[in-house]
SERO-4910 file (N, C-alpha, C, O; in steps of 0.05 Angstrom, whole numbers):
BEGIN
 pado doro    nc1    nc2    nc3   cac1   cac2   cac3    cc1    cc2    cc3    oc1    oc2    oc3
  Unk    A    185    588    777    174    563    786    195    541    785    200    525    804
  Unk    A    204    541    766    231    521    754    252    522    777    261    501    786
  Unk    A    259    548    787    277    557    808    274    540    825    290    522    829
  Unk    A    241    545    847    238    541    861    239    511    863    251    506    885
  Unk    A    234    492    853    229    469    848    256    447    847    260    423    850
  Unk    A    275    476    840    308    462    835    318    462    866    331    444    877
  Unk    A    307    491    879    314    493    913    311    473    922    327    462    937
  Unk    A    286    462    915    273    447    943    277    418    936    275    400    952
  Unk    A    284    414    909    303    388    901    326    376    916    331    354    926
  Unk    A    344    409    912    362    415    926    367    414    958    390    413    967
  Unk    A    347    415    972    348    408    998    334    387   1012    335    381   1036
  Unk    A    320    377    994    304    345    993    327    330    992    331    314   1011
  Unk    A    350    333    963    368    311    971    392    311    989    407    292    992
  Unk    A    394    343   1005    414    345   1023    408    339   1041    425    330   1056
  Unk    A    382    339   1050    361    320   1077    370    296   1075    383    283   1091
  Unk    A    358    289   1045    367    252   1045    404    253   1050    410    232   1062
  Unk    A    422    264   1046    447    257   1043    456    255   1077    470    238   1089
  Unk    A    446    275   1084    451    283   1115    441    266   1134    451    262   1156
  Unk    A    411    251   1124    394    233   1146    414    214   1135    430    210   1153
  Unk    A    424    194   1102    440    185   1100    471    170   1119    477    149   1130
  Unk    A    483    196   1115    511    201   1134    503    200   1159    515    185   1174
  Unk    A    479    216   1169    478    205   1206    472    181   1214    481    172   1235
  Unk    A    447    163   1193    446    134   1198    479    124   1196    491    121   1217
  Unk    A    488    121   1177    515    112   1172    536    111   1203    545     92   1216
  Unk    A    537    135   1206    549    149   1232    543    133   1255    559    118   1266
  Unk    A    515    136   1263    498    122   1288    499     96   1287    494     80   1306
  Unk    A    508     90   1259    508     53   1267    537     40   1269    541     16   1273
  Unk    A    559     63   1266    589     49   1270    593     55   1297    580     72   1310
  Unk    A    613     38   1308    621     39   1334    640     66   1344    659     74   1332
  Unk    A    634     72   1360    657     91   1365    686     89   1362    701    107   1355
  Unk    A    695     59   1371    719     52   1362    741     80   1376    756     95   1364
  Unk    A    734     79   1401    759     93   1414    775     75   1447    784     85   1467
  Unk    A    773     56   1441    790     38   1455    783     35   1485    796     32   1506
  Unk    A    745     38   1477    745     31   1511    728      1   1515    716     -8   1495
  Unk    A    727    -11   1534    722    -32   1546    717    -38   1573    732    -33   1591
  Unk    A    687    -55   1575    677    -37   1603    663    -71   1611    665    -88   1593
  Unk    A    654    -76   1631    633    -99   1638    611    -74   1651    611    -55   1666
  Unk    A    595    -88   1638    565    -72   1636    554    -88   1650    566   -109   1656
  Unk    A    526    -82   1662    512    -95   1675    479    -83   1681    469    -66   1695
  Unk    A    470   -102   1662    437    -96   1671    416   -103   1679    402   -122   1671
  Unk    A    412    -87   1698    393    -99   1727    365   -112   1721    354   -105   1699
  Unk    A    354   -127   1735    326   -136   1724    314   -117   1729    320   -100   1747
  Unk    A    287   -117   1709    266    -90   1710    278    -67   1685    265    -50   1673
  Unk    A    308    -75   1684    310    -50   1671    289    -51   1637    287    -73   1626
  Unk    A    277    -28   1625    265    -28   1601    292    -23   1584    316    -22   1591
  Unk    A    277    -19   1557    302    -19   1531    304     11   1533    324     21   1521
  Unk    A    289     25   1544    298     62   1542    318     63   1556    337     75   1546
  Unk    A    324     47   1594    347     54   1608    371     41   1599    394     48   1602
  Unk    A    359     14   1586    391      5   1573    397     16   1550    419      7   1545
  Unk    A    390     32   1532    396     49   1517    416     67   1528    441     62   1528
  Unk    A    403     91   1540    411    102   1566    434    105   1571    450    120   1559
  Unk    A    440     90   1593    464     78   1596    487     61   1582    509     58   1593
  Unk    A    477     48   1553    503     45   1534    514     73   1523    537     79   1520
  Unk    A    488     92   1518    506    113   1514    522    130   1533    545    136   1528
  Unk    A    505    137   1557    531    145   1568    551    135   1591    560    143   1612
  Unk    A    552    108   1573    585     99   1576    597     91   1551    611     71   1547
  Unk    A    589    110   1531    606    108   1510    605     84   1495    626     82   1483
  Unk    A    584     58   1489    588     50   1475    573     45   1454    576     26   1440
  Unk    A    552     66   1451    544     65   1420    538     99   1428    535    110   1450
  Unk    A    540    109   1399    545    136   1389    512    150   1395    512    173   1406
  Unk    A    488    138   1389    473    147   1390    446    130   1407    442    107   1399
  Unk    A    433    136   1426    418    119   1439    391    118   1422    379     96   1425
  Unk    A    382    131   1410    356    130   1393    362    113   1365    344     99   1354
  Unk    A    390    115   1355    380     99   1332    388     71   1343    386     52   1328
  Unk    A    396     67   1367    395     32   1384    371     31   1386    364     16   1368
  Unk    A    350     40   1398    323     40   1400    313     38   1365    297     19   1365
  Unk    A    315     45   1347    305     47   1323    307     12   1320    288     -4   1317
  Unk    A    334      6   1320    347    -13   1310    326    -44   1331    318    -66   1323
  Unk    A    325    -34   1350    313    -56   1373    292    -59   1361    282    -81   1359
  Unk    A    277    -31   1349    247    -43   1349    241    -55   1319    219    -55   1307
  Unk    A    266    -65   1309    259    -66   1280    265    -99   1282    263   -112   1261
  Unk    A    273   -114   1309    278   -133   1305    259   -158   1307    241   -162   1323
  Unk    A    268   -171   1288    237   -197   1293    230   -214   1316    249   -225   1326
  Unk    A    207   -220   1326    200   -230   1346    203   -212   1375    199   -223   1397
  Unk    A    210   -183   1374    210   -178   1393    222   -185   1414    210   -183   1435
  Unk    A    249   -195   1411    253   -204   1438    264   -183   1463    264   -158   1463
  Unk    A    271   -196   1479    268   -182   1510    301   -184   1514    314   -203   1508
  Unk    A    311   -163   1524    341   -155   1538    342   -165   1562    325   -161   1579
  Unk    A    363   -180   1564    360   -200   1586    383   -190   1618    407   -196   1620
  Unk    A    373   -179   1632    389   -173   1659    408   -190   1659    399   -213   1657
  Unk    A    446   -190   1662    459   -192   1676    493   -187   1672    500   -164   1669
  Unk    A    502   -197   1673    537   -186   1668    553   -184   1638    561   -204   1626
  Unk    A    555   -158   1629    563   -170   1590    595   -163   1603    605   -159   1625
  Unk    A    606   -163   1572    635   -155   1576    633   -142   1534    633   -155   1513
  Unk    A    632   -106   1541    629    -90   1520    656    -81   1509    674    -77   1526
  Unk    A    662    -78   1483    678    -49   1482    670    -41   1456    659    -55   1439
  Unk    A    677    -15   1455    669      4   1436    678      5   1414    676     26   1402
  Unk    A    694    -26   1401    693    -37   1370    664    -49   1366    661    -53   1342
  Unk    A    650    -54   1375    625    -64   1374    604    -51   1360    603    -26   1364
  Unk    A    588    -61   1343    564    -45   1326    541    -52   1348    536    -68   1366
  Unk    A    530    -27   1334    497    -28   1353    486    -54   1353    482    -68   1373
  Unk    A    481    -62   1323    466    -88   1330    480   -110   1339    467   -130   1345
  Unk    A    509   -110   1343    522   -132   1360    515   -137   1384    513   -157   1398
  Unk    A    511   -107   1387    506   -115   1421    478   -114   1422    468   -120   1444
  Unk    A    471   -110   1412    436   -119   1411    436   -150   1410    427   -164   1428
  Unk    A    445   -158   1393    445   -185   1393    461   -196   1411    459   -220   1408
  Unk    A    480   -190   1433    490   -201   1456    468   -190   1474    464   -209   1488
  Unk    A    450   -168   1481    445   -173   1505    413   -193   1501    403   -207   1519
  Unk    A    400   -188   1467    370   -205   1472    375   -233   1472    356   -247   1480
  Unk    A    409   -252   1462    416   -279   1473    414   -285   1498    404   -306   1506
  Unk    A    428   -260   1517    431   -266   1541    457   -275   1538    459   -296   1551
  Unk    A    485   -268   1525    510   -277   1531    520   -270   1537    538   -259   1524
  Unk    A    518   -271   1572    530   -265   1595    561   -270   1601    568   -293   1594
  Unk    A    577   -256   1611    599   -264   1623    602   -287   1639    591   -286   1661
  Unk    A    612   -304   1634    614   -332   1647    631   -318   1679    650   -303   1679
  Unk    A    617   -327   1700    627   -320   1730    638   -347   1744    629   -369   1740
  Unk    A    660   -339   1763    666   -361   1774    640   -364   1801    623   -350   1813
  Unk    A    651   -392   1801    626   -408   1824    642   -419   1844    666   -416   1848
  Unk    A    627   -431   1853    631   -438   1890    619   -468   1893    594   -471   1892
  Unk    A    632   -484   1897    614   -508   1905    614   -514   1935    634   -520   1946
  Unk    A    589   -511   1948    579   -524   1977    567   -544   1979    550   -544   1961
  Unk    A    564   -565   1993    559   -587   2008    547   -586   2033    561   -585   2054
  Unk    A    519   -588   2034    509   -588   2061    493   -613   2071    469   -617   2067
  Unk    A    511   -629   2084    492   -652   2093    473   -657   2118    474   -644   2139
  Unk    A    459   -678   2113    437   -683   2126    452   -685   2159    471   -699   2165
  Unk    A    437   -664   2181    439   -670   2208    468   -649   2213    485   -659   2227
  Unk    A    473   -627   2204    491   -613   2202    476   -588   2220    453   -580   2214
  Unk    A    489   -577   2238    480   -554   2258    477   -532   2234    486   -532   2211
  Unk    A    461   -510   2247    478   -486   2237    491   -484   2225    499   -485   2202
  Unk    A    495   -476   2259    532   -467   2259    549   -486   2236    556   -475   2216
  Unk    A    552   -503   2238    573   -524   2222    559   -518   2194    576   -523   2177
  Unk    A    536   -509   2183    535   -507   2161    535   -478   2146    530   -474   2123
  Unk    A    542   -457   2172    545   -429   2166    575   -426   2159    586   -408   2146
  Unk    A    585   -447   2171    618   -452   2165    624   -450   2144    634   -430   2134
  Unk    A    616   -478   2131    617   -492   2101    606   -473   2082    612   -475   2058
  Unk    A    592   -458   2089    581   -439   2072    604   -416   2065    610   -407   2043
  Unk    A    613   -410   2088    629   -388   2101    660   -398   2074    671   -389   2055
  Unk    A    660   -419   2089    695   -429   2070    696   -436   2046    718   -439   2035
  Unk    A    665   -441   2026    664   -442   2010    653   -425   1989    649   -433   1966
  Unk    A    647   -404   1997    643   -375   1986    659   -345   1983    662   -327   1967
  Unk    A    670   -355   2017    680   -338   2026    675   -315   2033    690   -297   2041
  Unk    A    645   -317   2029    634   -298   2046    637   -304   2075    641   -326   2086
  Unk    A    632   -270   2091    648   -267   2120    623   -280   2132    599   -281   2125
  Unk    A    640   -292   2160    621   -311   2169    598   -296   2194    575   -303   2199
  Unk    A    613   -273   2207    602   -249   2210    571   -240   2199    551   -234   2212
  Unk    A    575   -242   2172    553   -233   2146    533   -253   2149    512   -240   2146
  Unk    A    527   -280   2153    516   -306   2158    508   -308   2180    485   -318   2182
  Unk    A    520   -301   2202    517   -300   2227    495   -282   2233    475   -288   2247
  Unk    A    499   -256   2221    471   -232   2227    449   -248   2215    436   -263   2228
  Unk    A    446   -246   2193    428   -262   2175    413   -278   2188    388   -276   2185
  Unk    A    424   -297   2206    414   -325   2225    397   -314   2237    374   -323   2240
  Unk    A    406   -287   2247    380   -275   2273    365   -248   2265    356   -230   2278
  Unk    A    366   -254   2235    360   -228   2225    324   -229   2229    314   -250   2219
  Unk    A    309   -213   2240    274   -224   2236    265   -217   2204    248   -229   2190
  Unk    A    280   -196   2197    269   -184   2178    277   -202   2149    265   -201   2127
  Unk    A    297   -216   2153    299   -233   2134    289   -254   2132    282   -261   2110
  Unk    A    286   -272   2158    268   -293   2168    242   -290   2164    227   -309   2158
  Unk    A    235   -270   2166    196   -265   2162    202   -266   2133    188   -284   2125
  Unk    A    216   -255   2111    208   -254   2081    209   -283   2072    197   -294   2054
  Unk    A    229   -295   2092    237   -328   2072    215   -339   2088    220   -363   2092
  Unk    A    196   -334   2096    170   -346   2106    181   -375   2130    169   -397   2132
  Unk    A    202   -366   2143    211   -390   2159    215   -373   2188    218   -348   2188
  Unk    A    214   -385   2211    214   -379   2239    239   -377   2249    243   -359   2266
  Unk    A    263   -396   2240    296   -397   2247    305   -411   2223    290   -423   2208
  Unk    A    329   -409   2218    341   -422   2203    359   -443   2211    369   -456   2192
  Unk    A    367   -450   2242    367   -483   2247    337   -495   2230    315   -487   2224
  Unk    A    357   -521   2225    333   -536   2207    320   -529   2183    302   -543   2174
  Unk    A    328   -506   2172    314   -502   2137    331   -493   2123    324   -477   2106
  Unk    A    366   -501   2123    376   -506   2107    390   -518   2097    414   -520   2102
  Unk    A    371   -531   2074    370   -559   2061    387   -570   2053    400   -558   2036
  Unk    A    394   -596   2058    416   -606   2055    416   -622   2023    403   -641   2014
  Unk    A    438   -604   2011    444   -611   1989    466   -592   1979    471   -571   1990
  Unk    A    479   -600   1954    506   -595   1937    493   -574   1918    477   -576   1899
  Unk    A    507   -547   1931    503   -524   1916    519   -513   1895    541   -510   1906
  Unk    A    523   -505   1868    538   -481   1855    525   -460   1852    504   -455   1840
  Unk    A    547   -438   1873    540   -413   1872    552   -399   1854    569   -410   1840
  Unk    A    545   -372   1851    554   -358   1832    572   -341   1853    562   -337   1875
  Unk    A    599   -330   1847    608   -315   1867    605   -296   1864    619   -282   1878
  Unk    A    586   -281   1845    572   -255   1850    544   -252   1865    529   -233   1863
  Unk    A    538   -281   1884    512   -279   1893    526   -269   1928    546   -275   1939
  Unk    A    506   -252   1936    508   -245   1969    506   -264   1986    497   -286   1982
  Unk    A    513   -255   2006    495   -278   2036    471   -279   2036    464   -302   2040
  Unk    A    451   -264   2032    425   -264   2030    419   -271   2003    395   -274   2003
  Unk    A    428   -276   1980    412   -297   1964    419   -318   1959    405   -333   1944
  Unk    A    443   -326   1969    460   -357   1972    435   -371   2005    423   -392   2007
  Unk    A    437   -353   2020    417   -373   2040    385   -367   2034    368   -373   2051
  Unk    A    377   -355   2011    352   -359   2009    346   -371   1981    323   -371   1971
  Unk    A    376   -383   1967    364   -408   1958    360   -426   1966    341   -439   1956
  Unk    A    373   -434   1987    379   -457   1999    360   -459   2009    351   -482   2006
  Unk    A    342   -440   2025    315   -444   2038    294   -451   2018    278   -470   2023
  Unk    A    292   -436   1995    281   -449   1970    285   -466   1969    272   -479   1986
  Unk    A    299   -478   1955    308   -509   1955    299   -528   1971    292   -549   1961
  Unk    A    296   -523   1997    281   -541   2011    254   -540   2013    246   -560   2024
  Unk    A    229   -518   2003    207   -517   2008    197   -525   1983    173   -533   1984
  Unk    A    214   -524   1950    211   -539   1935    207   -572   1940    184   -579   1933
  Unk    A    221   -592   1949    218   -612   1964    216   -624   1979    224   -646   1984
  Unk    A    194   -598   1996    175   -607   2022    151   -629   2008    148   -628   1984
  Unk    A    134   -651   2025    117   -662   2006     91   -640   2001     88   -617   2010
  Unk    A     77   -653   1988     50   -645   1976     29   -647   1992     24   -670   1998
  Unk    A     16   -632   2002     -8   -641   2012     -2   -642   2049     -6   -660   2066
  Unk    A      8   -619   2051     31   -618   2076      1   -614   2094     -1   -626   2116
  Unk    A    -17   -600   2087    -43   -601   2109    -56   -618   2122    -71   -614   2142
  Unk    A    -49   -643   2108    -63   -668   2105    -58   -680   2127    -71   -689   2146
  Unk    A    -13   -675   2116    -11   -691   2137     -5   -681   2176     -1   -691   2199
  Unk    A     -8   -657   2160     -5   -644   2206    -32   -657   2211    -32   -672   2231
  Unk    A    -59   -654   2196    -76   -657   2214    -76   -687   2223    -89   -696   2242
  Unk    A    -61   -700   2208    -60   -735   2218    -43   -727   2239    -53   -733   2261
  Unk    A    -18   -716   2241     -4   -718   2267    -10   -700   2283      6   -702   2302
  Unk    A    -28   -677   2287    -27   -661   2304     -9   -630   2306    -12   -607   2314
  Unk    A      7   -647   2295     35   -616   2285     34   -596   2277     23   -597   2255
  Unk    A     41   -573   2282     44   -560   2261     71   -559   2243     90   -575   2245
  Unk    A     69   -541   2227     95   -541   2207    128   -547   2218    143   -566   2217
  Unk    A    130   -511   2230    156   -523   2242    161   -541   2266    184   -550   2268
  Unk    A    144   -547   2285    145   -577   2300    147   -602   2285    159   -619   2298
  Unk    A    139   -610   2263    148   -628   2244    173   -620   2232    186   -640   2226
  Unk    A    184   -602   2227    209   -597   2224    237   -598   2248    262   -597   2245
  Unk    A    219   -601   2273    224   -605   2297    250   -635   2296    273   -643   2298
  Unk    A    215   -642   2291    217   -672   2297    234   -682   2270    254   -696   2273
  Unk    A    226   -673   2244    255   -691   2229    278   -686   2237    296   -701   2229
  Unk    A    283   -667   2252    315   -657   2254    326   -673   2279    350   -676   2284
  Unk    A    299   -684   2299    314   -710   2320    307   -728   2301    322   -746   2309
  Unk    A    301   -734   2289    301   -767   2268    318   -777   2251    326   -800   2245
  Unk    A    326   -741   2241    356   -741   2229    380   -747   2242    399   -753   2228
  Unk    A    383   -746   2277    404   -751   2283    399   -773   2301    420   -779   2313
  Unk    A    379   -787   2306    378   -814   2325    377   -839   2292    397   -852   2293
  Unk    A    366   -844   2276    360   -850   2254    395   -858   2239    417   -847   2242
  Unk    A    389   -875   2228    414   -881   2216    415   -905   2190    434   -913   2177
  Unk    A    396   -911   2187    377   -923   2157    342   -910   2159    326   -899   2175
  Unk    A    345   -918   2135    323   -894   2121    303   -912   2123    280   -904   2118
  Unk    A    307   -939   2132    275   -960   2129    266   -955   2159    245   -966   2165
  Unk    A    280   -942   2177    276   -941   2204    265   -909   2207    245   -906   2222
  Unk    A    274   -892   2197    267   -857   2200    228   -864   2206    225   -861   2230
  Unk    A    212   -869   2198    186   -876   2202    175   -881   2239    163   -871   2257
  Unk    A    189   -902   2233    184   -921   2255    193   -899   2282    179   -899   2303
  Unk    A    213   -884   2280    226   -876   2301    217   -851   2305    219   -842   2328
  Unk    A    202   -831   2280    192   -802   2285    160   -819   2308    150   -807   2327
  Unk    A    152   -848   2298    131   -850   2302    137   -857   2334    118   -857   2350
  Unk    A    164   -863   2341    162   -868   2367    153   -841   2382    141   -834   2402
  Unk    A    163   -830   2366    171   -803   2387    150   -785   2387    148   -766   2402
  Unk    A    126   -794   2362     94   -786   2364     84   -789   2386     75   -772   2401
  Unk    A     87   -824   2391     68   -834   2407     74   -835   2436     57   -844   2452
  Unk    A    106   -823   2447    122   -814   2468     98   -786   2474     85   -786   2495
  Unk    A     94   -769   2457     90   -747   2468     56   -738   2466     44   -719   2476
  Unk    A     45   -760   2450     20   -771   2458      8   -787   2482    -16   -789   2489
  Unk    A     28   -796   2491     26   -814   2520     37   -793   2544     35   -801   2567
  Unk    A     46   -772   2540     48   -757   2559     73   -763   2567     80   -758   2590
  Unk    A     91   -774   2549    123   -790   2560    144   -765   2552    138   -756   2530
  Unk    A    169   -752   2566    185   -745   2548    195   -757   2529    198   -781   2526
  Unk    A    200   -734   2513    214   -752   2482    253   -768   2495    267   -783   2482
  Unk    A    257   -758   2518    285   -775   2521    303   -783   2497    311   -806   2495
  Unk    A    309   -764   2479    324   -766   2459    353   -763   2465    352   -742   2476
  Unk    A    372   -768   2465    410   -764   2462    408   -746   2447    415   -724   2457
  Unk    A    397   -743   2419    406   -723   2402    401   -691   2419    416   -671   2421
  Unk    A    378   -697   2427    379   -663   2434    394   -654   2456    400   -630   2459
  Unk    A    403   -679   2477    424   -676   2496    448   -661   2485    457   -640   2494
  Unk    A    456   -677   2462    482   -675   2447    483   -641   2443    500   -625   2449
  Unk    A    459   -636   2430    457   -612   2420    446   -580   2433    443   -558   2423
  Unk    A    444   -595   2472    444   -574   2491    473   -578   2492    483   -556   2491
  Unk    A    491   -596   2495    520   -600   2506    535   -588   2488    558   -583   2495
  Unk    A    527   -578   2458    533   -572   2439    560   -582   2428    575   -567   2415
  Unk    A    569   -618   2434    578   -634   2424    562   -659   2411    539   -655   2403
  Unk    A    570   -676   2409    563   -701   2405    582   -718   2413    602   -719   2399
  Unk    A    578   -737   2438    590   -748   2444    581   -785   2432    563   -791   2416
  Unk    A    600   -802   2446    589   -821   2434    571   -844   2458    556   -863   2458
  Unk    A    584   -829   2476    567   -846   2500    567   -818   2524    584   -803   2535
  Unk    A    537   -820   2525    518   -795   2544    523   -804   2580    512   -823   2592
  Unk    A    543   -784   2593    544   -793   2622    516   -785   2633    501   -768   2625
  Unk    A    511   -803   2655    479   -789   2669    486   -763   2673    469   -747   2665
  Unk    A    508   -751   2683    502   -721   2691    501   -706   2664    493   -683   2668
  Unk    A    505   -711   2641    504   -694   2613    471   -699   2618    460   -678   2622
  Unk    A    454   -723   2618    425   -721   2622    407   -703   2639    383   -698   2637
  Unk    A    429   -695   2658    417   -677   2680    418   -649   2664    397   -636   2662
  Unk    A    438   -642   2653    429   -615   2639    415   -594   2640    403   -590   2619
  Unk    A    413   -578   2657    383   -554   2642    381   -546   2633    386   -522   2638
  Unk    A    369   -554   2603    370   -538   2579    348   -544   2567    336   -565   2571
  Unk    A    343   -529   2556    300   -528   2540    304   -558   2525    289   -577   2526
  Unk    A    337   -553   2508    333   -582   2487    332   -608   2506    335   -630   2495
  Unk    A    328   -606   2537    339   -637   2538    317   -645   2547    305   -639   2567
  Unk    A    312   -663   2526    275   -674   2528    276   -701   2549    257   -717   2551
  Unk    A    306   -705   2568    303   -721   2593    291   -711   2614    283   -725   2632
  Unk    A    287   -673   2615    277   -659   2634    253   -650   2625    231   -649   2636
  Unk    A    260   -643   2601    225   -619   2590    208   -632   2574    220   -640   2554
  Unk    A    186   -638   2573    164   -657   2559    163   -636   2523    175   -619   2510
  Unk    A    153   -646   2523    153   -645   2483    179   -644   2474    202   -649   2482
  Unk    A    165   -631   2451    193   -629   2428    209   -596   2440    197   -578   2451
  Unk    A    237   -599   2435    245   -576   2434    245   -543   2430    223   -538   2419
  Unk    A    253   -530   2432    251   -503   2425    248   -496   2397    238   -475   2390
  Unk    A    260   -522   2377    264   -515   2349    286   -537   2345    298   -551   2362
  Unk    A    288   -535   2325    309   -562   2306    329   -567   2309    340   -545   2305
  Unk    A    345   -582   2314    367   -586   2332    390   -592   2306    413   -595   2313
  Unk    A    384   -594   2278    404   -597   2260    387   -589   2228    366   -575   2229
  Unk    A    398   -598   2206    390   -592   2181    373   -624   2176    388   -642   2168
  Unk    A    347   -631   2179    345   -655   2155    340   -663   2133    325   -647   2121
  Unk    A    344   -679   2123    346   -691   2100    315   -690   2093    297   -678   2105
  Unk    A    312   -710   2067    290   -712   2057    277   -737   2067    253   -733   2073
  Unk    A    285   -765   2072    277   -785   2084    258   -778   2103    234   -781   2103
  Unk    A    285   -762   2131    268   -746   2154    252   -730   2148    234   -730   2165
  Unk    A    249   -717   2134    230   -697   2143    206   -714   2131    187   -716   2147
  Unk    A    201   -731   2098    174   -742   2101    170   -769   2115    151   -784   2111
  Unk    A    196   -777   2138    180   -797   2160    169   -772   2178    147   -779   2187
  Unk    A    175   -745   2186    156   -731   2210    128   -728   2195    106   -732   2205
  Unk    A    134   -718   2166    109   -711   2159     92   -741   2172     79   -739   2193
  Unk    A     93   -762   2160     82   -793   2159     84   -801   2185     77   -825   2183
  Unk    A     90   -798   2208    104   -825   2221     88   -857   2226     65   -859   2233
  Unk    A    104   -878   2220     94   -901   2225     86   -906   2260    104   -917   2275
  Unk    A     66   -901   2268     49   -907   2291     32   -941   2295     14   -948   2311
  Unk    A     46   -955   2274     17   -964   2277     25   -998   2299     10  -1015   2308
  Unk    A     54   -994   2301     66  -1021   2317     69  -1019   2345     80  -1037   2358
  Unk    A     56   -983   2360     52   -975   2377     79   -979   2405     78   -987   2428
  Unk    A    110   -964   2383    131   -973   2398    128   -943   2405    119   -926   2390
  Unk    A    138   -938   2434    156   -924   2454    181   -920   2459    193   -899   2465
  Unk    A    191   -949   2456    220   -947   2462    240   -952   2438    225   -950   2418
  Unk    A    258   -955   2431    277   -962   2410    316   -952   2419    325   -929   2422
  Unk    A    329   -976   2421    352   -983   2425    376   -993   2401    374  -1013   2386
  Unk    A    391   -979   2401    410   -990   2379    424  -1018   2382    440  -1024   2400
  Unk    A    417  -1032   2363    439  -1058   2350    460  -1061   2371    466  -1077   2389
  Unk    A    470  -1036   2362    502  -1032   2367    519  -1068   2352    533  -1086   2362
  Unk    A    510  -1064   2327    526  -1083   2308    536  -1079   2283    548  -1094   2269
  Unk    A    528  -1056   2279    546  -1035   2266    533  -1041   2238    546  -1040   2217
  Unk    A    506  -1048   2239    477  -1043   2214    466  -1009   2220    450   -996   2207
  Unk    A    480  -1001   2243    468   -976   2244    438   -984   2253    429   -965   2267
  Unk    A    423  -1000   2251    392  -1003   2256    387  -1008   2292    407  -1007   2306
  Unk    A    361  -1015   2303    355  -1008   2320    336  -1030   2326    325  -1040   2307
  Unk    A    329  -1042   2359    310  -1051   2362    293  -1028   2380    300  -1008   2393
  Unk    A    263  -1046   2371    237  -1029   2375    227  -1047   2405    237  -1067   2416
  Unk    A    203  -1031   2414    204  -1043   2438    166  -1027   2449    164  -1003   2451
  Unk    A    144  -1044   2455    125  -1026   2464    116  -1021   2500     98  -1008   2510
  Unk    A    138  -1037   2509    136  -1033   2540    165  -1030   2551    183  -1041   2539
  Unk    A    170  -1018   2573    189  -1007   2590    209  -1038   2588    232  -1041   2579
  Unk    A    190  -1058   2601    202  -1083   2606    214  -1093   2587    235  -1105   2589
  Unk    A    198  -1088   2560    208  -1108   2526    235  -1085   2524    254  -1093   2511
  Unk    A    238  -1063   2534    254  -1052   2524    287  -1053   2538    309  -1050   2529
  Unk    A    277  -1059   2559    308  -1064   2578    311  -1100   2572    329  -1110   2586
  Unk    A    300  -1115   2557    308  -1142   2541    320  -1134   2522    340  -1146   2516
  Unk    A    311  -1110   2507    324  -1104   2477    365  -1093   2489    387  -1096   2478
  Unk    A    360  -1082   2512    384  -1071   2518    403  -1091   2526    426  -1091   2520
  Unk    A    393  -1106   2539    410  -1136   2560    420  -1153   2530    442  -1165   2530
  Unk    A    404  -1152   2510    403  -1168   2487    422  -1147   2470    434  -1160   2452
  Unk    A    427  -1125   2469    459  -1113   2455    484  -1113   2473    507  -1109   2464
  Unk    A    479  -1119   2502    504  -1122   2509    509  -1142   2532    525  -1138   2550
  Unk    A    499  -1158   2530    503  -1185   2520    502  -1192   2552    518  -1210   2557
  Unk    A    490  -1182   2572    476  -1185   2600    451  -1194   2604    442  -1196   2627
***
């Protein structure tokens, strides 16, 4: 009995010495001089990032990382994205780098997209300041299948003008569907409210800020001028805008010859009644909540620039008040 009792002593504590030495083992680093940038995808659970530290060599055993994870307080969560490992590292080091989230710092990209900017001119700026191929931007523009997910019809006019940092590990497709984000974030509130006051729908108010953005040139006037161009196409008037001339001629000139008016092109609202085909540039935030709003209520039609270099405009509600407003900037 004595015997038996000394056996099983005897292999009770060679169990303990052995479970001992393999914890020991499983929790030092391998320490064979490799060094890797890891990377873990969102979605991934703690079994595949296990997983995968082991076989790329940087912890010895993937179950006692799992042991070790679940012993930690509060439970926290392994955070998806770029580490930078090597295999001097203990298990719980890197446990504790990936549930911080202390990511590899990436270089960025700063873009600039301002208000009343084409496209094109802002597929550029995108293009030269990413460096992503402009090619890659270009498909994208006419992609449907990308266009139907960002819940937008074209991407003239929905991307939003503002100062980006990108990450230069982001694609073409999630660098322009922030940007589209970005702007539906600071669309206004209560956007139902206001089509049914104007009649509009969504992207025809996006229409229309994008001529308000480029006839418009102070922000106390953007109102007044989407509202001209309401009550133009409520009266059965073409909208007779320059901007969208400019933007069938696909310049901008600074003075419109009559035959650039003759034009045949969908955008030139001197020939074709309503609003255009679609948005003739990127607008701002001003424009777009004077389309949502427009001020209607001073019942102007016409409107003529200063030309006194306020950038502002006179208003005008008959043909006649309006060729006084013109005789009265140039001085006939």
């Amino acid at each position: 009995m004595k015997r038996k009792v000394l056996i099983l002593s005897v292999i009770f504590l060679t169990l303990v010495i052995l479970g001992i030495t393999a914890l020991k083992w499983c929790s030092r680093p391998p320490q064979e001089g490799k060094e890797c940038i890891f990377t873990v995808e969102k979605g991934w659970g703690a079994r595949r990032i296990s997983q995968v530290l082991s076989d790329s060599g940087l912890v010895r055993c993937r179950l006692y990382l799992l042991w070790r994870y679940s012993r930690m307080d509060g439970s926290p969560s392994m955070q998806a994205g770029i580490y930078r490992f090597d295999d001097s590292m203990s298990p719980d080091s890197i446990l504790g780098i990936l549930t911080r989230g202390d990511v590899v710092p990436v270089e960025t990209s700063w873009v600039t997209i301002s208000p009343g900017l084409t496209l094109k001119e802002s597929l550029d700026l995108i293009s030269e300041g990413t460096c992503i191929q402009q090619i890659v931007l270009d498909s994208l523009s006419t992609d449907s299948i990308f266009l139907g997910s960002s819940g937008i019809p074209t991407l003239e006019g929905y991307l939003f003008p503002e100062t980006y940092e990108f990450a230069d590990t982001l694609d073409a497709e999630e660098i322009l569907s922030r940007i589209i984000e970005t702007g539906k974030v600071r669309w206004p509130e209560d956007i139902d409210e206001f089509l049914e006051n104007t009649g509009l729908s969504f992207h025809e108010t996006i229409i229309l800020a994008s001529i308000v953005e480029r006839e418009a040139r102070v922000d106390s006037e953007r109102a007044a001028i989407a509202g001209v161009f309401l009550s133009r196409m409520r009266s059965g008037m073409k909208l007779e805008s320059c901007a969208t001339v400019q933007y069938a001629l696909g310049e901008v000139k600074e003075v419109l010859l009559y035959s650039d008016l003759e034009i045949d092109d969908p955008y030139n609202t001197y020939i074709y009644e309503g609003l255009p085909p679609g948005p003739i540039c990127s607008p701002g935030l001003p424009s777009i909540y004077a389309a949502f709003s427009p001020d209607t209520t001073e019942g102007y039609l016409y409107f003529v620039s200063r030309d006194d270099g306020t950038g502002m405009h006179l208003f005008a509600r008959t043909y006649r008040g309006h060729l006084t407003n013109i005789r009265s900037t140039t001085g006939r």
